[in-house]
N, CA, C and O atoms as a CHARMM CRD file, in Angstrom:
* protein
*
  364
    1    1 UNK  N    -51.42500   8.14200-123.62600 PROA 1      0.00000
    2    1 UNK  CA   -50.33200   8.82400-122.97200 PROA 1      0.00000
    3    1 UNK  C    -50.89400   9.69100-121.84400 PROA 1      0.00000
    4    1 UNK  O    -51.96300  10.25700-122.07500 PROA 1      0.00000
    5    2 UNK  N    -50.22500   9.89400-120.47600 PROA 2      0.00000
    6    2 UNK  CA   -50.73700  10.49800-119.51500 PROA 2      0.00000
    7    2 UNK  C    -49.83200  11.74100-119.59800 PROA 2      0.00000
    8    2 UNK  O    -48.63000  11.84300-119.84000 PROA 2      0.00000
    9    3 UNK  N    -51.23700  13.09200-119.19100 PROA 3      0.00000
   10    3 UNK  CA   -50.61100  13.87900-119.10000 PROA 3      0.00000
   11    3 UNK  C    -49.62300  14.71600-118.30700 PROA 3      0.00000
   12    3 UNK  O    -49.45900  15.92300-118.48200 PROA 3      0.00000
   13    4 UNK  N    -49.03500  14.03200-117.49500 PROA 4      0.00000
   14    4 UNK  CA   -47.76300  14.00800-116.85000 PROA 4      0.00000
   15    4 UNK  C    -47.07700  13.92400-117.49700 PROA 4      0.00000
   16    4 UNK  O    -46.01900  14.37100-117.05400 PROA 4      0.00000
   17    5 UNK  N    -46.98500  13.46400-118.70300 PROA 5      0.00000
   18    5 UNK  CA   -45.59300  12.83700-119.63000 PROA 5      0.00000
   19    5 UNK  C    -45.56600  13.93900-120.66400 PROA 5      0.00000
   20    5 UNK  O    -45.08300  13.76700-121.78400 PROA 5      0.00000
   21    6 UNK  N    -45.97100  14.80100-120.35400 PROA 6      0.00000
   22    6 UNK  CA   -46.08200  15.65300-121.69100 PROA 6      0.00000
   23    6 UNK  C    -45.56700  16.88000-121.16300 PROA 6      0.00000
   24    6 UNK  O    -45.77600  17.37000-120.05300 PROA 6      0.00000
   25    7 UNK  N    -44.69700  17.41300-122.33200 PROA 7      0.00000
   26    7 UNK  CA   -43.63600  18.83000-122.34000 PROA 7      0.00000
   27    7 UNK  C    -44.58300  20.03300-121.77300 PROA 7      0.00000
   28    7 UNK  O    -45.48900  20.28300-122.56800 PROA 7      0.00000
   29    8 UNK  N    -44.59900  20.81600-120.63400 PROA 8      0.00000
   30    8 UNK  CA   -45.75700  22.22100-120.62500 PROA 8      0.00000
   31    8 UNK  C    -43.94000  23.11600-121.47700 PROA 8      0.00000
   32    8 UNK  O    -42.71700  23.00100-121.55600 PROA 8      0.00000
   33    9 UNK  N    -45.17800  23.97400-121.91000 PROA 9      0.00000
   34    9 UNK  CA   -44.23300  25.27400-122.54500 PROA 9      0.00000
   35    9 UNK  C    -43.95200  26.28600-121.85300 PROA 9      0.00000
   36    9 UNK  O    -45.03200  26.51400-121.30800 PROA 9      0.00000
   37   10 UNK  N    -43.20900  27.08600-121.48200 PROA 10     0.00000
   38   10 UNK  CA   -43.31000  28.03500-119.95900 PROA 10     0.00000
   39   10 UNK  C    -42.88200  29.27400-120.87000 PROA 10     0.00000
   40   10 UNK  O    -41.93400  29.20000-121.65200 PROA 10     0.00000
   41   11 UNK  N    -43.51100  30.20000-120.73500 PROA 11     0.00000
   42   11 UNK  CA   -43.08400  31.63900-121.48500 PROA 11     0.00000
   43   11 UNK  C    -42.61700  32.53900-120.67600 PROA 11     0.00000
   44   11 UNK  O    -43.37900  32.89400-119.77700 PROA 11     0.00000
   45   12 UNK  N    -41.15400  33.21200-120.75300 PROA 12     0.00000
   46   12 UNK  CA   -40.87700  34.31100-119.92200 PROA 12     0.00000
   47   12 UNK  C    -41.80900  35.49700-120.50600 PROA 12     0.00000
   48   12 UNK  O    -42.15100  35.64000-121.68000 PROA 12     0.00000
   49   13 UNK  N    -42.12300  36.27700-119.44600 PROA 13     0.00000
   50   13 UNK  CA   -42.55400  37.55700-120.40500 PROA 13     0.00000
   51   13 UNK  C    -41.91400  38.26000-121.11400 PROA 13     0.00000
   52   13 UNK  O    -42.45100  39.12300-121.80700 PROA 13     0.00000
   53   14 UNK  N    -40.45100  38.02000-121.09600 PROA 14     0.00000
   54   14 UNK  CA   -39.29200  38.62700-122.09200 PROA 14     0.00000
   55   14 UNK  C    -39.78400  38.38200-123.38700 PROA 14     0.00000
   56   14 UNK  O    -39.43800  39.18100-124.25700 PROA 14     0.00000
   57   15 UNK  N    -40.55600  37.39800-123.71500 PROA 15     0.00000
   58   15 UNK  CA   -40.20300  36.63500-124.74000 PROA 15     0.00000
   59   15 UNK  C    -41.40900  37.85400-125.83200 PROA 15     0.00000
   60   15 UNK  O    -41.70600  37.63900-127.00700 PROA 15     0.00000
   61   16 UNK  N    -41.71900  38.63900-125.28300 PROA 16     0.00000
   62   16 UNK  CA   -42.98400  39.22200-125.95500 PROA 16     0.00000
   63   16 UNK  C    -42.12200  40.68800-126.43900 PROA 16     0.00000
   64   16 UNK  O    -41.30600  41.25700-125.71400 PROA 16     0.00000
   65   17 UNK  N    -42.44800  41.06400-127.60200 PROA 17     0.00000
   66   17 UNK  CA   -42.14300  42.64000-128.34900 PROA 17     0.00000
   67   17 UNK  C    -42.10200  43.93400-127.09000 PROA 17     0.00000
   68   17 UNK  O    -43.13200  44.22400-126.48200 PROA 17     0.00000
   69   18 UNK  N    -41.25600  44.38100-126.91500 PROA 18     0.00000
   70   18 UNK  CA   -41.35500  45.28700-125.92700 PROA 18     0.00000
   71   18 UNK  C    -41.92500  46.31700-126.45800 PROA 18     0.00000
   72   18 UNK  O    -41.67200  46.28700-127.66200 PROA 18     0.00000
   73   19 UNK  N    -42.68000  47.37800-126.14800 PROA 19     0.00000
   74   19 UNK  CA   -43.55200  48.47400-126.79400 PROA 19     0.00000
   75   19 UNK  C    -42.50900  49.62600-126.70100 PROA 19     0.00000
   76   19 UNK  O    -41.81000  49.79300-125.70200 PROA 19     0.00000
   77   20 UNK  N    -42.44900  50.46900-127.89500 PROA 20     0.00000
   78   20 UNK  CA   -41.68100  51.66700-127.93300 PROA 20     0.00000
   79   20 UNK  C    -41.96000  52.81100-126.85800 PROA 20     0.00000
   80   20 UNK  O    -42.80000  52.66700-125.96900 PROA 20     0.00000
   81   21 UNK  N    -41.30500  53.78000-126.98900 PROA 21     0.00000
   82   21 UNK  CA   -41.69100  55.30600-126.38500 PROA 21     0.00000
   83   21 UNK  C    -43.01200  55.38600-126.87600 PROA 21     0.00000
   84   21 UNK  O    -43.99700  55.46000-126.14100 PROA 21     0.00000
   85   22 UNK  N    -43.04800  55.37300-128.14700 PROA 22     0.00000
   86   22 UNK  CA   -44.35200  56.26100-129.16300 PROA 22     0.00000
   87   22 UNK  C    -45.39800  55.71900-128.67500 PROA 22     0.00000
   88   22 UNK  O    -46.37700  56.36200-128.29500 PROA 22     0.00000
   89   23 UNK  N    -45.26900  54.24000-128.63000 PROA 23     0.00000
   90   23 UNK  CA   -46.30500  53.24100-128.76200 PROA 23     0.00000
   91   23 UNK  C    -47.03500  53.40300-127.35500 PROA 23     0.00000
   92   23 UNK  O    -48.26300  53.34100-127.29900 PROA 23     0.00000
   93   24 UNK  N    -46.07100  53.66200-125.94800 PROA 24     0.00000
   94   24 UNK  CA   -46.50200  53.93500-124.64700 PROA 24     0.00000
   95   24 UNK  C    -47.26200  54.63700-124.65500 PROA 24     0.00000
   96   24 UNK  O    -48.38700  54.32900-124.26100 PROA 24     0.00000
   97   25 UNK  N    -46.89700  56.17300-125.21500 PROA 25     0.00000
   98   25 UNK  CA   -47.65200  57.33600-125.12600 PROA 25     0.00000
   99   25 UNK  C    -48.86800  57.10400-125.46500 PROA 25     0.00000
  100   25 UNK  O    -49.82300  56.89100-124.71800 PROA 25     0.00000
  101   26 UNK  N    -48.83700  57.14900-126.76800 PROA 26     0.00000
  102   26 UNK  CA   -49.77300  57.17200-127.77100 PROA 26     0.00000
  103   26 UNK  C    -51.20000  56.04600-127.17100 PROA 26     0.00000
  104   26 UNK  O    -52.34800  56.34600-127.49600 PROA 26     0.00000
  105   27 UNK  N    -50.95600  54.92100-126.39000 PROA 27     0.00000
  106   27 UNK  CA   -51.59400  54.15800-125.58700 PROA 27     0.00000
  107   27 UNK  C    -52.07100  54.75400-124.22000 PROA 27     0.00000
  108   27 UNK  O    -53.13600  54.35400-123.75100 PROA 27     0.00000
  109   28 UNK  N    -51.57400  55.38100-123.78100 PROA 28     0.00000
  110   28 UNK  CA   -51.72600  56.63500-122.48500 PROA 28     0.00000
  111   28 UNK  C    -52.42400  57.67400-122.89100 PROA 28     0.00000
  112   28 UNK  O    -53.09700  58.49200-122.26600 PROA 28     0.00000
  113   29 UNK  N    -52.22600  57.57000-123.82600 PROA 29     0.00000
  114   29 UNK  CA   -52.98000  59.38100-124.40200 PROA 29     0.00000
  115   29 UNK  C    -54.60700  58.63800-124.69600 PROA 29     0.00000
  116   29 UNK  O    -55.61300  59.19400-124.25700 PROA 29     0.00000
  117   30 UNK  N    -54.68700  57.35700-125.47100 PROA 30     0.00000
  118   30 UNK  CA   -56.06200  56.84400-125.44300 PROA 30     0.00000
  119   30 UNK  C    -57.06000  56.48300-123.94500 PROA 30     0.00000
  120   30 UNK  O    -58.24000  56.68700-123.65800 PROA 30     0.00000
  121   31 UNK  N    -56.36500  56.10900-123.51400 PROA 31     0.00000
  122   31 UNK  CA   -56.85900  55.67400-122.09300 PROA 31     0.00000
  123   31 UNK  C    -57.05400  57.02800-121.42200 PROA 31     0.00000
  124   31 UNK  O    -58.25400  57.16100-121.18200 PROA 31     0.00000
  125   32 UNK  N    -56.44500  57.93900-121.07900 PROA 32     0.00000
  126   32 UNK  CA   -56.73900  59.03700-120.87300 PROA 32     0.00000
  127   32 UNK  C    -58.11600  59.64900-121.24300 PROA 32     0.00000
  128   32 UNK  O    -58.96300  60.09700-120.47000 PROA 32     0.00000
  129   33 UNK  N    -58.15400  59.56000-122.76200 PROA 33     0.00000
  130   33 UNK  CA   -59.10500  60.64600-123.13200 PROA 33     0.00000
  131   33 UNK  C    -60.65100  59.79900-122.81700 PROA 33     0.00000
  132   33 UNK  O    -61.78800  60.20900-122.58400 PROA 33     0.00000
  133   34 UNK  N    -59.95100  58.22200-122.96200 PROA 34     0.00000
  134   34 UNK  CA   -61.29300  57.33500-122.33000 PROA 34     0.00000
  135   34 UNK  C    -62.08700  57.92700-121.30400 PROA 34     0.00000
  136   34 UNK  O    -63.25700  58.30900-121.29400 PROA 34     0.00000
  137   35 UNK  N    -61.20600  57.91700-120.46200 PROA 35     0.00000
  138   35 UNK  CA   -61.17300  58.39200-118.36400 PROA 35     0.00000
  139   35 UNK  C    -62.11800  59.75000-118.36000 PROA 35     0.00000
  140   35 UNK  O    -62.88000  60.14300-117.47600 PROA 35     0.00000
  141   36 UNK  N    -61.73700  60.47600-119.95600 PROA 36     0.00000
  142   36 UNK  CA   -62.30500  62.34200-119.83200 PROA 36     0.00000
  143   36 UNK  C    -61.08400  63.01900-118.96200 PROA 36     0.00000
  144   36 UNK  O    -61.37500  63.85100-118.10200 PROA 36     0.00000
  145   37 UNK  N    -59.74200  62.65900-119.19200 PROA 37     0.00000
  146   37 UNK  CA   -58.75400  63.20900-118.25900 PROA 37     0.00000
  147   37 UNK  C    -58.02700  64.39400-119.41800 PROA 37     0.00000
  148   37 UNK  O    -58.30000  64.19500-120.60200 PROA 37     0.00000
  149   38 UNK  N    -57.38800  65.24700-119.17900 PROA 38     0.00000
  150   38 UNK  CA   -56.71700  66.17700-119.95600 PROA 38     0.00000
  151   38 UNK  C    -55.27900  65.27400-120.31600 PROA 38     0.00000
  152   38 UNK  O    -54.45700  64.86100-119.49800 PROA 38     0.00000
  153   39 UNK  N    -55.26200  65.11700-121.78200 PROA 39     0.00000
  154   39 UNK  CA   -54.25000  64.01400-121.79100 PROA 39     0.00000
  155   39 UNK  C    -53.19600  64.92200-121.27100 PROA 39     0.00000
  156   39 UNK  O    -52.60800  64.90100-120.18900 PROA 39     0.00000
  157   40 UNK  N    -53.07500  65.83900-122.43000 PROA 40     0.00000
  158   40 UNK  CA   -51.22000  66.45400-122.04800 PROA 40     0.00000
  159   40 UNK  C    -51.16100  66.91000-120.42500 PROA 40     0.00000
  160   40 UNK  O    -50.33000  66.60400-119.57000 PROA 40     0.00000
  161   41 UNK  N    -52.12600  67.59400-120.35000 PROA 41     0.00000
  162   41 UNK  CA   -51.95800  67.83500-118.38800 PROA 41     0.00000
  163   41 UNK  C    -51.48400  66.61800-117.65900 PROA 41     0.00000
  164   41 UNK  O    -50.53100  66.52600-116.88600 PROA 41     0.00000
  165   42 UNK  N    -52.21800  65.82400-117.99900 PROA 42     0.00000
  166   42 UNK  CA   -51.70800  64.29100-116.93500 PROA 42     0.00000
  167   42 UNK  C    -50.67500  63.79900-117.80100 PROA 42     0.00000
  168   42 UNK  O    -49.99600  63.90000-116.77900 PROA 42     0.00000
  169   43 UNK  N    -49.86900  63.35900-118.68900 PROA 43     0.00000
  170   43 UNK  CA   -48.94700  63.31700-119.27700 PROA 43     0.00000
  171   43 UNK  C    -47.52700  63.58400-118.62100 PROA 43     0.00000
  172   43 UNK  O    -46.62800  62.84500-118.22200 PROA 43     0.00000
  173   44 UNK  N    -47.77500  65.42900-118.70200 PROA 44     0.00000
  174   44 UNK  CA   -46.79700  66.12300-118.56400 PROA 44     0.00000
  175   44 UNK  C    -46.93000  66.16200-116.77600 PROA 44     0.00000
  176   44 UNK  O    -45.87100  66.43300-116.21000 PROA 44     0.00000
  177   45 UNK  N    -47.98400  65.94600-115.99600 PROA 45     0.00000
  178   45 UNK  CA   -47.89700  66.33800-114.74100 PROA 45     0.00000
  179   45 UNK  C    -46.94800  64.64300-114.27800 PROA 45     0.00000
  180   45 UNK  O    -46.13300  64.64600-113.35500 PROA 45     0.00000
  181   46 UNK  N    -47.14000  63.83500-114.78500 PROA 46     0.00000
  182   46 UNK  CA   -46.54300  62.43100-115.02700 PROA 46     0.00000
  183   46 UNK  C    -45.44900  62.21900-114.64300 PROA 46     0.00000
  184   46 UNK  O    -44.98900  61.67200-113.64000 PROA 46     0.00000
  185   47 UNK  N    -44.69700  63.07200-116.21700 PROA 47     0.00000
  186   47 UNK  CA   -42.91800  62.87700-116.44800 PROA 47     0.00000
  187   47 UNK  C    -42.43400  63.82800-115.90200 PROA 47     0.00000
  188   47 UNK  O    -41.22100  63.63600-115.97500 PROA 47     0.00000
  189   48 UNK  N    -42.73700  65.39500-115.03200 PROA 48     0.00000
  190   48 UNK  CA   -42.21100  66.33400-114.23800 PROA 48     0.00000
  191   48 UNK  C    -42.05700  65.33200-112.64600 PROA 48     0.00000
  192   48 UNK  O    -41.01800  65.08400-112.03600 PROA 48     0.00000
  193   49 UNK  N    -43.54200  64.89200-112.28400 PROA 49     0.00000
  194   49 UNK  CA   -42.73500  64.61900-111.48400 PROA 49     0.00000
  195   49 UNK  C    -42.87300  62.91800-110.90100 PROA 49     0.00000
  196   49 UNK  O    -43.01700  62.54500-109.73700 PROA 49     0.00000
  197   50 UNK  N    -42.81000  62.38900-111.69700 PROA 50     0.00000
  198   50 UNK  CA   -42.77600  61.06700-112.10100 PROA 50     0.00000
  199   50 UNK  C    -43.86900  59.74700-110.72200 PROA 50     0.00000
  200   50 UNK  O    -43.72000  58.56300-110.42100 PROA 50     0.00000
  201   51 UNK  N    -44.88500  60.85600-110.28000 PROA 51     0.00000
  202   51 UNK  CA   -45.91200  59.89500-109.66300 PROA 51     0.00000
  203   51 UNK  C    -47.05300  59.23700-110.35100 PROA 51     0.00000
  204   51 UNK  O    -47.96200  59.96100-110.75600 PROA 51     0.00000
  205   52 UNK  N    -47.11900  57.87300-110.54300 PROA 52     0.00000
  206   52 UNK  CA   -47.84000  57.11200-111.25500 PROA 52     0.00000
  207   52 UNK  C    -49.06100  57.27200-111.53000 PROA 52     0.00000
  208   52 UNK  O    -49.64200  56.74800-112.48000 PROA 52     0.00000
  209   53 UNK  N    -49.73200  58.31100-110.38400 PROA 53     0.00000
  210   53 UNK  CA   -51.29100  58.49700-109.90300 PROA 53     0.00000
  211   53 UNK  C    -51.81900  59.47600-110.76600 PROA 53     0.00000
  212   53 UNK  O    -52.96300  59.85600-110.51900 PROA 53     0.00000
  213   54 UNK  N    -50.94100  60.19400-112.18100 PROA 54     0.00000
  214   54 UNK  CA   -51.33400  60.81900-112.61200 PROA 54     0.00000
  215   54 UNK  C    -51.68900  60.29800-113.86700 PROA 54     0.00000
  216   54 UNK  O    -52.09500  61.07500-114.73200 PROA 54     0.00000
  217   55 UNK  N    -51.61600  59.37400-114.03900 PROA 55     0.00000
  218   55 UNK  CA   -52.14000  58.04400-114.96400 PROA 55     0.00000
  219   55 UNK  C    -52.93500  57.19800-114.41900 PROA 55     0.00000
  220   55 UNK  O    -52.73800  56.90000-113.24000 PROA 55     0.00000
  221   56 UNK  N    -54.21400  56.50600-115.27400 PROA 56     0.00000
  222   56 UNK  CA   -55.01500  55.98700-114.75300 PROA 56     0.00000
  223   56 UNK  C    -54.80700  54.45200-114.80800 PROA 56     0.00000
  224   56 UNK  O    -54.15300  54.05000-115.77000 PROA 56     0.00000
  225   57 UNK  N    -55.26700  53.52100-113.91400 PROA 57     0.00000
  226   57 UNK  CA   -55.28600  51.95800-114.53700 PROA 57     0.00000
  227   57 UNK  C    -55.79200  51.70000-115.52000 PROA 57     0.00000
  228   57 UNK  O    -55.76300  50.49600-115.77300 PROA 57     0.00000
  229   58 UNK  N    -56.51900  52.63100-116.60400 PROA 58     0.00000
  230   58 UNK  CA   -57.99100  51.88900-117.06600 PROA 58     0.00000
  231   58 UNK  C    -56.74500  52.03100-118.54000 PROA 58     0.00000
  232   58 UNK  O    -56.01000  52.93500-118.93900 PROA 58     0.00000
  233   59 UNK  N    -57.10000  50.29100-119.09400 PROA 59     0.00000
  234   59 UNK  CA   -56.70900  49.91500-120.03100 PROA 59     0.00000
  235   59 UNK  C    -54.84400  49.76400-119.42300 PROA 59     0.00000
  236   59 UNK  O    -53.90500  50.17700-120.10300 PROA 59     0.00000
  237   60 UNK  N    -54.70600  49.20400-118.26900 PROA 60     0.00000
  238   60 UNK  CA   -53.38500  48.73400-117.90300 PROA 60     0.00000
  239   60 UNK  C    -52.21500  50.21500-118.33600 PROA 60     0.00000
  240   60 UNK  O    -51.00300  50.04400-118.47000 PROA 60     0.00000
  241   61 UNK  N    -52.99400  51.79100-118.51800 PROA 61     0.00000
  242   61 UNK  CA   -51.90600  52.75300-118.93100 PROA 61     0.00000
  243   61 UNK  C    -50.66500  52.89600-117.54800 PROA 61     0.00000
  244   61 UNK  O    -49.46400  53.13400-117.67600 PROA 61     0.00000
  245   62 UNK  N    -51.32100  52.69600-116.45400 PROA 62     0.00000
  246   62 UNK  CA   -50.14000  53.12000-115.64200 PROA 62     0.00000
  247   62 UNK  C    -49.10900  51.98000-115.70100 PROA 62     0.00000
  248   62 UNK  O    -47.94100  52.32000-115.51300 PROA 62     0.00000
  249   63 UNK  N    -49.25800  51.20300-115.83900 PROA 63     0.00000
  250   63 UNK  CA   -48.21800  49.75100-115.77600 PROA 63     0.00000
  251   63 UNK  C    -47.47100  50.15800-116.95400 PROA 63     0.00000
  252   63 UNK  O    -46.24200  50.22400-116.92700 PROA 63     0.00000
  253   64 UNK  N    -48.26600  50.47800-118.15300 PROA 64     0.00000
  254   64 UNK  CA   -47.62000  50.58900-119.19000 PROA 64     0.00000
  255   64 UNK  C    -46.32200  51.33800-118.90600 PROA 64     0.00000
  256   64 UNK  O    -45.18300  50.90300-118.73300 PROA 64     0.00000
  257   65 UNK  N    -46.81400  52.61200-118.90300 PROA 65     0.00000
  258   65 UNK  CA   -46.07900  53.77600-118.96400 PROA 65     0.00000
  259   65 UNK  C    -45.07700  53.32500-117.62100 PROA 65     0.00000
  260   65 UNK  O    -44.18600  54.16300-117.76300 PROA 65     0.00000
  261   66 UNK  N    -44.85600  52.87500-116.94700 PROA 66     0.00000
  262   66 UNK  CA   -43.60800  52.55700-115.93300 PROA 66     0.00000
  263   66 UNK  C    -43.07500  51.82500-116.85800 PROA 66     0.00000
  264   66 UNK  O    -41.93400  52.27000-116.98200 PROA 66     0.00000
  265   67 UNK  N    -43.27400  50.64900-117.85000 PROA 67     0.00000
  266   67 UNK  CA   -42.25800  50.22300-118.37000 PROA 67     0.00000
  267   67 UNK  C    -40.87400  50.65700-118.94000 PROA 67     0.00000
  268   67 UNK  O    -39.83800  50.00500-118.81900 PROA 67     0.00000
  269   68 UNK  N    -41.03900  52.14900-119.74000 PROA 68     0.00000
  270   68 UNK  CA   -40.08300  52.85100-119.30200 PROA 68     0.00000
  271   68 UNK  C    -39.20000  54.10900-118.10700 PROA 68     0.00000
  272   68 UNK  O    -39.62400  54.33400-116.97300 PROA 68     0.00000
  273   69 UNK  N    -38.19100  54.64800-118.59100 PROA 69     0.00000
  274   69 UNK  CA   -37.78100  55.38100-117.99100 PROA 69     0.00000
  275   69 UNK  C    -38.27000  56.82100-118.31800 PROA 69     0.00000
  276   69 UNK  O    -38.22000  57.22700-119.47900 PROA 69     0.00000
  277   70 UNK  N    -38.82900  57.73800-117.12300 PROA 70     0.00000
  278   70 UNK  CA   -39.33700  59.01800-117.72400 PROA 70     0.00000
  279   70 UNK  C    -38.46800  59.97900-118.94300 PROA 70     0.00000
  280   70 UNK  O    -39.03500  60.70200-119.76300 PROA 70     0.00000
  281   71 UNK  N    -36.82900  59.77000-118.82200 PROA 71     0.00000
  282   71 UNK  CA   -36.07200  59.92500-119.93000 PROA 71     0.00000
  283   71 UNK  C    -36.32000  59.80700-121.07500 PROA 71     0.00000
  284   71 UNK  O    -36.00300  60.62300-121.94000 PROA 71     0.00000
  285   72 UNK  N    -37.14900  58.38800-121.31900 PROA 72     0.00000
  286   72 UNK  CA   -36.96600  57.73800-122.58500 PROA 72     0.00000
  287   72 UNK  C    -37.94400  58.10000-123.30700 PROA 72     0.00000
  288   72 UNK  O    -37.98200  57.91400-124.52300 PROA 72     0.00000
  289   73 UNK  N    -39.10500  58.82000-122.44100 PROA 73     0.00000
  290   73 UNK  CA   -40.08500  59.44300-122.70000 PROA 73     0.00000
  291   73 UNK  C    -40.21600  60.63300-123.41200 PROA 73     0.00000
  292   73 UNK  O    -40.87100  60.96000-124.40200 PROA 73     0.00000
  293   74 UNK  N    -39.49000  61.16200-122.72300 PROA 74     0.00000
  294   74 UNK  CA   -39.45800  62.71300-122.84300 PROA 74     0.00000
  295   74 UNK  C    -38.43100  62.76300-124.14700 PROA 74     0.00000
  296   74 UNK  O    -38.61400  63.50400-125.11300 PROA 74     0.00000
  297   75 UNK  N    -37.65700  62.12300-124.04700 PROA 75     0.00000
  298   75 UNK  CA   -36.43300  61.87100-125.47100 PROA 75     0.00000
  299   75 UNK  C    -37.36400  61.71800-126.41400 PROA 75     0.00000
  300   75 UNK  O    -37.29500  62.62500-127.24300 PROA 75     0.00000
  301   76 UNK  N    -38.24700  60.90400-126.63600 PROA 76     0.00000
  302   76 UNK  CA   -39.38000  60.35100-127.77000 PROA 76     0.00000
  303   76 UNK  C    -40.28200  61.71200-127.83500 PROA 76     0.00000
  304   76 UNK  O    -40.34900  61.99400-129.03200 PROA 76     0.00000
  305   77 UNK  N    -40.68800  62.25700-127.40500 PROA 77     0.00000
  306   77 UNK  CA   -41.53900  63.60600-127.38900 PROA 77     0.00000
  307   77 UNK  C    -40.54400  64.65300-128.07400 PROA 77     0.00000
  308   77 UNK  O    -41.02300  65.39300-128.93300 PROA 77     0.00000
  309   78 UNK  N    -39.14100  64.76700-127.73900 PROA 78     0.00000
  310   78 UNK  CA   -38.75500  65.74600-128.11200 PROA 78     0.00000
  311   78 UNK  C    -38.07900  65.29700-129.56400 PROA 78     0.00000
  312   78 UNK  O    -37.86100  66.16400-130.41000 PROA 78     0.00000
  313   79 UNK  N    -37.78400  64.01400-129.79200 PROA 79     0.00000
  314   79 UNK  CA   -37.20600  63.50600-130.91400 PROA 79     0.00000
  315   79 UNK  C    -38.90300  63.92900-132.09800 PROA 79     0.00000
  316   79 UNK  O    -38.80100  64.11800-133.31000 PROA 79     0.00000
  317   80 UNK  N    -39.80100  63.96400-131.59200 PROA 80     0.00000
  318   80 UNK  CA   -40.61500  64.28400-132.62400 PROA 80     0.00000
  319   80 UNK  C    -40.72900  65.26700-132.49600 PROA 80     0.00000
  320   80 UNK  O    -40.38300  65.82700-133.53600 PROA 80     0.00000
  321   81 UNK  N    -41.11500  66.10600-131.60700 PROA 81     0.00000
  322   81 UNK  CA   -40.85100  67.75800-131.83900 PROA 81     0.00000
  323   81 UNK  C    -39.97700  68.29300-133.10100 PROA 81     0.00000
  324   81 UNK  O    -40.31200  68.84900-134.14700 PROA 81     0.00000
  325   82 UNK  N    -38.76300  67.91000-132.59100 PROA 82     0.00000
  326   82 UNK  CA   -38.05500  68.69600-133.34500 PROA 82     0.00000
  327   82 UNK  C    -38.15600  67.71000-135.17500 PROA 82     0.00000
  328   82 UNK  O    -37.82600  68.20700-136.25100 PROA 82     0.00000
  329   83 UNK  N    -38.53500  66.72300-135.02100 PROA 83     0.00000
  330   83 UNK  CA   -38.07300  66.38900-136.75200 PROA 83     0.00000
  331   83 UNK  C    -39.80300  66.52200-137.23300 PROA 83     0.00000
  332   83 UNK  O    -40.17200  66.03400-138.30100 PROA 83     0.00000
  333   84 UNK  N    -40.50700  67.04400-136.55500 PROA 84     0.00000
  334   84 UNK  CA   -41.72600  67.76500-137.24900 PROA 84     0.00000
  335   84 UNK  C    -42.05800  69.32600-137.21400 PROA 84     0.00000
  336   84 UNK  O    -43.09500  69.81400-137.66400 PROA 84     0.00000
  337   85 UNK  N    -40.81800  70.17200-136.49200 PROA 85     0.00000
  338   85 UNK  CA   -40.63500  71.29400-136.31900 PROA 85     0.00000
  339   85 UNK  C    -39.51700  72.33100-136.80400 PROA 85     0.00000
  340   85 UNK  O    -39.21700  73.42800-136.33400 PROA 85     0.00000
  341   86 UNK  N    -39.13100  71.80700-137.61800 PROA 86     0.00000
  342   86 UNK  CA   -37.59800  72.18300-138.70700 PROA 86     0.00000
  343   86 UNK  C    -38.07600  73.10900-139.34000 PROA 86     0.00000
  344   86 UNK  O    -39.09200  73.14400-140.03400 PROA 86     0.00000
  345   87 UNK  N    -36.78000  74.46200-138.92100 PROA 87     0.00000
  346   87 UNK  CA   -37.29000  75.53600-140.06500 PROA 87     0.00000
  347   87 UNK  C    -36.37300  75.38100-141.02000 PROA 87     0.00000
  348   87 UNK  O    -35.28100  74.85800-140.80000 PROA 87     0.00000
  349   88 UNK  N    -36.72000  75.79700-142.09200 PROA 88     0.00000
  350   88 UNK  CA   -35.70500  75.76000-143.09100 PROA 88     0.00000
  351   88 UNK  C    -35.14400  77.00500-143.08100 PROA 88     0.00000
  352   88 UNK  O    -35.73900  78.07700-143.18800 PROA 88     0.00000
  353   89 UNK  N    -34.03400  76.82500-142.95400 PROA 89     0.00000
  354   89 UNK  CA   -32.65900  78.30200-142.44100 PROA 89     0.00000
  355   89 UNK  C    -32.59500  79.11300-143.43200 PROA 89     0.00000
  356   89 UNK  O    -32.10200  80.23300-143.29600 PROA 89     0.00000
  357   90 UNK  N    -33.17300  78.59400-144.79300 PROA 90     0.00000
  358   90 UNK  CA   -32.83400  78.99700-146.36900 PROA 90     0.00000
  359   90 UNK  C    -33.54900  80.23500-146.71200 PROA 90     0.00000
  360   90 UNK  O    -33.15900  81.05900-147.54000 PROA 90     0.00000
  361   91 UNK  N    -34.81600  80.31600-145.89100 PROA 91     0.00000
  362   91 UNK  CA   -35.75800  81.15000-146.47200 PROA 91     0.00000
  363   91 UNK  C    -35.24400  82.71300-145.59200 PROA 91     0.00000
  364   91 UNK  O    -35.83800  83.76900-145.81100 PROA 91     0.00000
């Protein structure tokens, strides 16, 4: 059989697990500390004012981290803040 006659498989990149908030960060924060960069400084200098250059290429973090919206970011940071920061009202 010639291989002309044969099915190729074509993959959208859709077709792959999209990575969470957490999962972004938490991947940014490694690459970072790789670099010797101050994670939370470049982080936070990041999502204030949303220029890419405050993330590095190394280990594909800046691509990453554009995959989302700086919103969705900062929502995920503060969604753990607060459900690891609960006082109990009782005491």
């Amino acid at each position: 059989m010639d291989s002309m006659d044969k099915t190729v498989k074509f993959n959208v990149k859709g077709d792959e697990k999209e990575a969470s908030p957490r999962e972004i960060l938490l991947s940014v924060h490694d690459a970072l500390v790789e670099k010797d960069y101050n994670p939370i400084n470049q982080i936070v200098g990041y999502l204030i004012s949303g220029d890419p250059a405050y993330i590095p290429r190394h280990n594909n973090a800046r691509s990453l981290v554009r995959r989302k919206e700086r919103d969705e970011l900062i929502e995920e940071l503060v969604r753990f803040y607060l459900a690891n920061n609960r006082v109990d009202d009782t005491q």
